[in-house]
Backbone bond lengths (Angstrom), bond angles and torsions (degrees), N, CA, C in turn:
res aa  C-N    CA-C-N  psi(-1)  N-CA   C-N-CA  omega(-1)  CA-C   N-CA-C  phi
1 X - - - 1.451 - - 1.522 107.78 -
2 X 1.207 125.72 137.54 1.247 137.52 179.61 1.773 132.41 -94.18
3 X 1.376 121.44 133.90 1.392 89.17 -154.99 1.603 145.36 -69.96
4 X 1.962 94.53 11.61 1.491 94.37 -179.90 1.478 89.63 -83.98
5 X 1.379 138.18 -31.58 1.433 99.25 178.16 1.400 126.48 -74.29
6 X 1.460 116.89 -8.97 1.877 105.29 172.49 1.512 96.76 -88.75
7 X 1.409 145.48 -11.38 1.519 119.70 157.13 1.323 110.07 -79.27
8 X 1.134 144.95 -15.05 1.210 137.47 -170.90 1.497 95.85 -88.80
9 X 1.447 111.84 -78.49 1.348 116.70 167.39 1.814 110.86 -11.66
10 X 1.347 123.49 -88.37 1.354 129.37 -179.84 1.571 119.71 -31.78
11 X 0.997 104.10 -47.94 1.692 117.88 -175.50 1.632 113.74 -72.64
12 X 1.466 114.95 -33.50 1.422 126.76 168.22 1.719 121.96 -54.07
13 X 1.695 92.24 -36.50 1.341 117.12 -133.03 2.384 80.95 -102.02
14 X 0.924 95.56 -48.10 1.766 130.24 -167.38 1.644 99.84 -68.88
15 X 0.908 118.78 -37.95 1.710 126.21 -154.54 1.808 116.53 -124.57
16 X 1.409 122.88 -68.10 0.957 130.23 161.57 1.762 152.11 -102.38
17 X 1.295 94.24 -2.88 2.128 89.07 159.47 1.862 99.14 -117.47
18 X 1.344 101.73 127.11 1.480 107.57 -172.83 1.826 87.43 -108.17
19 X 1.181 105.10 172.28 1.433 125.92 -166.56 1.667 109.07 -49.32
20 X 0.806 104.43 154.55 1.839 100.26 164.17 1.487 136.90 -54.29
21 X 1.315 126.45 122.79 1.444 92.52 -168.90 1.890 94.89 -102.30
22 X 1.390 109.56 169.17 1.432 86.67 179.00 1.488 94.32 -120.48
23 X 1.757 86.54 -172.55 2.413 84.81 -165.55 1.812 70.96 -151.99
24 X 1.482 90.43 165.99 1.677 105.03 159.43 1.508 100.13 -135.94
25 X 1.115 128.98 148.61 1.355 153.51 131.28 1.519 145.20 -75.71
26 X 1.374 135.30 116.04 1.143 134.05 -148.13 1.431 87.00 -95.77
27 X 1.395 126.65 178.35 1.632 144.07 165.23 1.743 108.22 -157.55
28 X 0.989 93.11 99.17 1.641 97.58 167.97 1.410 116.56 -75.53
29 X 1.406 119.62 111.51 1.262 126.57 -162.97 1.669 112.63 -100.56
30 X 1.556 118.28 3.64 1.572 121.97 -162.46 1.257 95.78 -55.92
31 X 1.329 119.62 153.29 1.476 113.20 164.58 1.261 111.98 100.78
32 X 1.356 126.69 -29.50 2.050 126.14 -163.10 1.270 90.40 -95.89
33 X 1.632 85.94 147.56 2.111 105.23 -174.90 1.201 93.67 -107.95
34 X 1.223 113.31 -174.58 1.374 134.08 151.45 1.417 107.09 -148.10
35 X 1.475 112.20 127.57 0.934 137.14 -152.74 1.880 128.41 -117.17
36 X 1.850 100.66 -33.70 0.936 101.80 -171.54 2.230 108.16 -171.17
37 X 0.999 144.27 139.74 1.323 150.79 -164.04 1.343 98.11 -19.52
38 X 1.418 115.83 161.70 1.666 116.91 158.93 1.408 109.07 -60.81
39 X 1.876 102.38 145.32 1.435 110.81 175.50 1.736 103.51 86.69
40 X 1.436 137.67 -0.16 0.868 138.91 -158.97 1.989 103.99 -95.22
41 X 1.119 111.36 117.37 1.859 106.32 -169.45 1.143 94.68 -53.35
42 X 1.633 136.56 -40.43 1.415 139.74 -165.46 1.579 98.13 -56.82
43 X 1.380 143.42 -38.28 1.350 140.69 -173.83 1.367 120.34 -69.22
44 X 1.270 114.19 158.61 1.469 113.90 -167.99 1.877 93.18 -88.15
45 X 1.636 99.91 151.38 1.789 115.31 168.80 0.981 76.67 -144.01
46 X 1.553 92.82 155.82 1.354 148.50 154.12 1.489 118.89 -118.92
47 X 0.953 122.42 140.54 1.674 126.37 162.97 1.559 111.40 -120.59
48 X 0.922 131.93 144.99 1.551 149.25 -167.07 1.729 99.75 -124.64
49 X 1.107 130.06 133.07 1.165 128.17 167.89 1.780 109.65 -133.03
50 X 1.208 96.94 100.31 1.524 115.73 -160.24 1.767 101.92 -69.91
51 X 1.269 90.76 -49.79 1.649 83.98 175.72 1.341 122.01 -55.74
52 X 1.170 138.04 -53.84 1.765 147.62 175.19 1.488 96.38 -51.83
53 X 1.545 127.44 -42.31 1.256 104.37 -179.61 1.031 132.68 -84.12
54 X 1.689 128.29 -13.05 1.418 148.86 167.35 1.404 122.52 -111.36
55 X 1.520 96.34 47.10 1.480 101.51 -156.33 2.063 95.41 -50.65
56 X 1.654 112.27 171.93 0.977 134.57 178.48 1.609 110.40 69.26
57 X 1.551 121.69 17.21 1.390 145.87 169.41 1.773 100.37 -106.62
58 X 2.045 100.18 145.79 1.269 85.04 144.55 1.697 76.71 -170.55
59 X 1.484 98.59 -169.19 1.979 113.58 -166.14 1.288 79.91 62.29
60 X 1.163 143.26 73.98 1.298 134.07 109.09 1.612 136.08 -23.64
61 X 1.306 129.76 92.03 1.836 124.76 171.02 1.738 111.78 -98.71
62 X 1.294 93.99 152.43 1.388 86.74 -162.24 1.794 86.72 -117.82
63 X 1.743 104.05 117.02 1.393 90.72 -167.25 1.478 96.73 -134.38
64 X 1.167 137.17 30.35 1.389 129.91 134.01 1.584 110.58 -152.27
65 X 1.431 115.59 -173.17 1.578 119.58 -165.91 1.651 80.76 -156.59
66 X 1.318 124.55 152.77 1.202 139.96 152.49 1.729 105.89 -134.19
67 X 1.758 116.26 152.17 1.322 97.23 168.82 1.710 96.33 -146.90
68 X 1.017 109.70 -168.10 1.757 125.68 -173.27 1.378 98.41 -174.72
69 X 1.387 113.93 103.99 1.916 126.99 -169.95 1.698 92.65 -145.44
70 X 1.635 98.23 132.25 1.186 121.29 161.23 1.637 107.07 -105.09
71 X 1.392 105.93 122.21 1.893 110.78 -157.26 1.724 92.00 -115.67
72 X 1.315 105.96 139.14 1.247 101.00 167.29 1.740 109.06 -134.34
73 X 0.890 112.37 132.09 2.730 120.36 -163.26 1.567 81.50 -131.62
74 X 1.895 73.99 104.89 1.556 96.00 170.92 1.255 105.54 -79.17
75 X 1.291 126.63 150.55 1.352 121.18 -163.65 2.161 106.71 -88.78
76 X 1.173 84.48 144.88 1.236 150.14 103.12 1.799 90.58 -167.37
77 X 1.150 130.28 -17.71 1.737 131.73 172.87 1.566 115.12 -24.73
78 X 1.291 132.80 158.89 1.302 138.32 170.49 1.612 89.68 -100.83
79 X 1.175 118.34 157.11 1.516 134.94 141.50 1.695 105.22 -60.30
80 X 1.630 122.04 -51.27 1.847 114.19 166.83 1.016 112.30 -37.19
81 X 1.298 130.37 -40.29 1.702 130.53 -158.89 1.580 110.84 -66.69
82 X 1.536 106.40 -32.43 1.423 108.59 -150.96 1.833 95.74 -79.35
83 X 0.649 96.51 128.82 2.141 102.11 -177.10 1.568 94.25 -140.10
84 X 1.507 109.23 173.42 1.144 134.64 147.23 1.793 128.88 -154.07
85 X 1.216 101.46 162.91 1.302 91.54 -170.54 1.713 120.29 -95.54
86 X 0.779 121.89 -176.36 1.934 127.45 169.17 1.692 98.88 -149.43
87 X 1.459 116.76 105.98 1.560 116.49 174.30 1.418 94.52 -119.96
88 X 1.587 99.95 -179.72 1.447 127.09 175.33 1.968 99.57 -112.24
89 X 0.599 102.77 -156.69 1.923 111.82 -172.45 1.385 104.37 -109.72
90 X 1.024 104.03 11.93 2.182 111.33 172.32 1.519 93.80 -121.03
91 X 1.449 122.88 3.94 1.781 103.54 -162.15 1.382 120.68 62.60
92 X 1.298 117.83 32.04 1.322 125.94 154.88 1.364 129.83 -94.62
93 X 1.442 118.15 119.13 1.257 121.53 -179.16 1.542 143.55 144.12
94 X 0.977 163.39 -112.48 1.658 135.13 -160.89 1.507 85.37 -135.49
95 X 1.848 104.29 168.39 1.897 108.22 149.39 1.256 86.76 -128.50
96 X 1.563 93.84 171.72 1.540 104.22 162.78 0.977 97.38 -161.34
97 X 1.786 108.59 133.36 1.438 150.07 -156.79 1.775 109.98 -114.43
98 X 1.124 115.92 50.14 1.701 135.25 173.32 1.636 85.90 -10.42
99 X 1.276 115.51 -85.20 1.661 120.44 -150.76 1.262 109.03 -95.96
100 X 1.739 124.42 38.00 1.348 114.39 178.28 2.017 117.18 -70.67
101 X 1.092 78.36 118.40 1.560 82.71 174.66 1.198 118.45 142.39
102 X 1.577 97.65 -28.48 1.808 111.40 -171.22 1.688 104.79 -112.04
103 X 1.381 87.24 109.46 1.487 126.26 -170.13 1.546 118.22 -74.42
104 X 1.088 115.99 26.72 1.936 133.29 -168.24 1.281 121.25 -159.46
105 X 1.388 120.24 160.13 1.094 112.07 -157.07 1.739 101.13 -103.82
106 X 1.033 122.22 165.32 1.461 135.48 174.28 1.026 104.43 143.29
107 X 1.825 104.92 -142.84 1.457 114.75 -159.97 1.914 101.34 -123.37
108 X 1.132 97.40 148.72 1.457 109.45 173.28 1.490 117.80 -150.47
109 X 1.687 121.02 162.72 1.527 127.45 -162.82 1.839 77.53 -115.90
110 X 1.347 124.03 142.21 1.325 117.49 162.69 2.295 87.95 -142.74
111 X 1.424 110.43 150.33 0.928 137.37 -157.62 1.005 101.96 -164.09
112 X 2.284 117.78 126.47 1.478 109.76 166.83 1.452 77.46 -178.08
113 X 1.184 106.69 165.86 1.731 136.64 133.62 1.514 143.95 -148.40
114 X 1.442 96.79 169.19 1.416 84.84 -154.89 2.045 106.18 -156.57
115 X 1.323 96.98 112.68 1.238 105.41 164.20 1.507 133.75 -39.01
116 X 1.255 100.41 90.96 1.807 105.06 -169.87 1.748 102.85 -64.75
117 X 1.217 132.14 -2.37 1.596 126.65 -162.42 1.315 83.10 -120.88
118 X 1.701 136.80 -40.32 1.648 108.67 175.58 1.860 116.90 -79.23
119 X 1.699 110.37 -1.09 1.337 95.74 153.65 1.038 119.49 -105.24
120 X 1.346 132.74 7.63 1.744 130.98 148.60 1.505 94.65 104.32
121 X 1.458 124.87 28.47 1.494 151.96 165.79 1.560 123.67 -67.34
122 X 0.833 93.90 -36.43 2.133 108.17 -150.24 2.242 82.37 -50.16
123 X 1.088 80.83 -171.70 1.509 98.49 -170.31 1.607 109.56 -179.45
124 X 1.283 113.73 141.32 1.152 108.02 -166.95 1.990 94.00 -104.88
125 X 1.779 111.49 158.01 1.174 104.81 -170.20 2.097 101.55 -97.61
126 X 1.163 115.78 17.96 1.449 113.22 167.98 1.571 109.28 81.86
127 X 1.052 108.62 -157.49 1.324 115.44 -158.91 1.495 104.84 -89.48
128 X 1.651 125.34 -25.46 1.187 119.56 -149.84 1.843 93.48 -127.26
129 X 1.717 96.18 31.75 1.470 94.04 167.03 1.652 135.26 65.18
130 X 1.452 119.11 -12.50 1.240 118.29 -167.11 1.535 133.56 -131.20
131 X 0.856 97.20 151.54 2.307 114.62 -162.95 1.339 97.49 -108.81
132 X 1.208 99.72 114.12 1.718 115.77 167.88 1.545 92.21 -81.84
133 X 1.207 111.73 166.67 1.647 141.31 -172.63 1.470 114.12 -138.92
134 X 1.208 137.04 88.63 1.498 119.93 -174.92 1.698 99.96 -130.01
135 X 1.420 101.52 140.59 1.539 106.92 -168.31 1.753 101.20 -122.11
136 X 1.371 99.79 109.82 1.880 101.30 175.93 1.167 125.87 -153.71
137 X 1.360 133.04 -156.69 1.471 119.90 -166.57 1.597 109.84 -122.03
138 X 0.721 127.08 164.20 1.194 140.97 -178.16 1.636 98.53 -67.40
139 X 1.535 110.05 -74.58 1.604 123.78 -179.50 1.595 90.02 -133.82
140 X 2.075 77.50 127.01 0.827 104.13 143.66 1.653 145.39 -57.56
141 X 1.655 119.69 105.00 1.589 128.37 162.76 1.481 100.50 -79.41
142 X 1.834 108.68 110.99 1.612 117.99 172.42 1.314 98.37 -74.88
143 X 1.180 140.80 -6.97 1.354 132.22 -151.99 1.439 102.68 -101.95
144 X 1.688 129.41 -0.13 1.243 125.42 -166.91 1.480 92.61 -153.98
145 X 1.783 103.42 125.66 1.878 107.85 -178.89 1.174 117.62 -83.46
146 X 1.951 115.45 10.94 1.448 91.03 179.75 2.073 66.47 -152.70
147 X 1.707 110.48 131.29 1.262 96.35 -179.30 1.336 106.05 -112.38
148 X 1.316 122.58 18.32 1.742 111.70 -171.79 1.696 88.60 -166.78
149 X 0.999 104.42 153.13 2.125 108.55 165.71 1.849 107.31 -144.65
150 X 0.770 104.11 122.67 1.647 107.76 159.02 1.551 112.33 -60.70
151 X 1.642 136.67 82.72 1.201 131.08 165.60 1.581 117.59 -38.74
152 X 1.196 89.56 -61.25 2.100 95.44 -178.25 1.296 93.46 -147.49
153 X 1.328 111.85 161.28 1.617 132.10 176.53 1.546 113.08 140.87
154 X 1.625 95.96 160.35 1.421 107.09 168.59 1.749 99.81 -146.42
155 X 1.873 99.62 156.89 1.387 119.00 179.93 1.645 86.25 -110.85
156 X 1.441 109.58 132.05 1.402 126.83 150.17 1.454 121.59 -95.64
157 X 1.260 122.79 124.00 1.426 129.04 -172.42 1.886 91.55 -101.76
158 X 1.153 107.30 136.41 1.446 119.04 140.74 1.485 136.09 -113.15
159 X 0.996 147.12 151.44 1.219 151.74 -110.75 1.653 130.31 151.25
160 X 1.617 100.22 125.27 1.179 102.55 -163.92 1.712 110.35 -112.48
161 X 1.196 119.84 128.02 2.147 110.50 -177.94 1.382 96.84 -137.80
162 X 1.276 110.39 171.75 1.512 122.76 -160.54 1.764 89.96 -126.55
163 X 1.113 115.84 146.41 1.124 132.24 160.16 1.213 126.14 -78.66
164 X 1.817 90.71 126.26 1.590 107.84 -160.40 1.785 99.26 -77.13
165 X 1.379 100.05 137.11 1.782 112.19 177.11 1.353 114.84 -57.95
166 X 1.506 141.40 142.69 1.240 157.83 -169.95 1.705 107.99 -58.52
167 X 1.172 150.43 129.51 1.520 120.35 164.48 1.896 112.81 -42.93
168 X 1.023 108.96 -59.36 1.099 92.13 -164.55 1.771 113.79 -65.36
169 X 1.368 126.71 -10.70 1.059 132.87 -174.00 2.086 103.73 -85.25
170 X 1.350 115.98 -18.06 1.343 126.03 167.84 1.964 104.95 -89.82
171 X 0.889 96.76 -3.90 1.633 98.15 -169.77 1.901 102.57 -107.41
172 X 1.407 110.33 -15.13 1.506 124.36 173.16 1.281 81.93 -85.09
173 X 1.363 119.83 -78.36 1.612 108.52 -156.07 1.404 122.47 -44.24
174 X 1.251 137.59 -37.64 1.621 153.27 164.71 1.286 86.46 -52.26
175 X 0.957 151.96 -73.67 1.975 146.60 -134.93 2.099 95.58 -98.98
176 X 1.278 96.83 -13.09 1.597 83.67 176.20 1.525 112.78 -104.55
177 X 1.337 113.15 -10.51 0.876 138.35 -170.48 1.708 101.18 -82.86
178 X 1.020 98.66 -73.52 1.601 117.28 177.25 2.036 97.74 -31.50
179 X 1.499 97.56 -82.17 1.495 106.18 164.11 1.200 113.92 11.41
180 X 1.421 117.66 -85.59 1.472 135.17 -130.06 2.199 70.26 -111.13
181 X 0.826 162.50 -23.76 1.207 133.35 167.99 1.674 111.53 -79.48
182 X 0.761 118.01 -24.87 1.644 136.37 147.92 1.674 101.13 -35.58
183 X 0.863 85.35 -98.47 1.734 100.82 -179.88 1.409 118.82 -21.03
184 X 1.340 121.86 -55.20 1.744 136.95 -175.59 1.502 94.96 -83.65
185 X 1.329 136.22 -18.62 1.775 120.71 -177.03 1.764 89.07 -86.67
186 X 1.199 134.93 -32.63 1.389 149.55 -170.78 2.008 95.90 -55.54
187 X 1.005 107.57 -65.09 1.554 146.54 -148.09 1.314 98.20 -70.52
């Protein structure tokens, strides 16, 4: 490595990106069906656009989810079936399966959270900031037009972004930068 990249490097590193700060976000989900396989137009999305909402954030990671969902699998549906997803804009990113296990249809309370970075999960949301939301079934039951409903609940996202640098605070770094490579061609 050469030494404009350890002054550049240092000064980047020293001056302008400070630690992550993190935020959570609630999503009230009452009301969303699931209707039909992943990828299915019939299913409910959401998109989240993290950047517009925290403006002067960005590198967004999305490193935990908590939820509290009252599920109701109209029958012939499982309560297992009912999932949804959390991606990035490459299709990167978690499901979560509220009633995995319970093999029948009705109603259930499911409640949990869970550190997506202590199961080696997290995912970052890219350059353009944003979390798709898609709520669907595992298998499709043709025999029923709506196979799952969220009665009540919410998904909490947590999430960590760095604060985006000032213009004029990116316009110091270039001229201080410059400086001190100035300086060492001198030297």
């Amino acid at each position: 490595m050469n030494i404009k990249t350890l002054l550049f490097g240092a000064f980047v590193a020293s001056s302008v990106f400070a630690s992550a700060d993190t935020f959570t976000k609630t999503v009230d989900l009452t009301g969303v069906t699931t209707n039909a396989v992943e990828g299915d137009a019939a299913n409910y999305f959401q998109s989240y656009d993290f950047g517009s909402e925290f403006a002067g954030y960005s590198n967004f990671v999305l490193t935990g989810i908590a939820y509290d969902l009252n599920l109701t699998a109209n029958s012939p549906s499982w309560l297992s079936e009912i999932t949804f997803s959390f991606l990035n804009s490459e299709s990167v990113g978690v499901y979560l399966t509220p009633g995995i296990g319970v093999n029948s249809s009705g109603t259930g309370t499911y409640a949990d959270e869970a550190s997506l970075v202590d199961l080696g999960l997290d995912f970052a949301l890219l350059g353009d900031n944003i979390l798709t939301l898609e709520a669907f079934e595992t298998f499709n039951d043709s025999s029923v037009a709506i196979d799952g409903i969220v009665n009540s609940g919410t998904v909490t996202f947590t999430f960590e972004a760095q604060p985006v640098p000032e213009p004029a605070t990116l316009a110091a770094l270039g001229l201080g930068a410059a400086a001190l490579l100035r300086r060492r061609k001198k030297a």
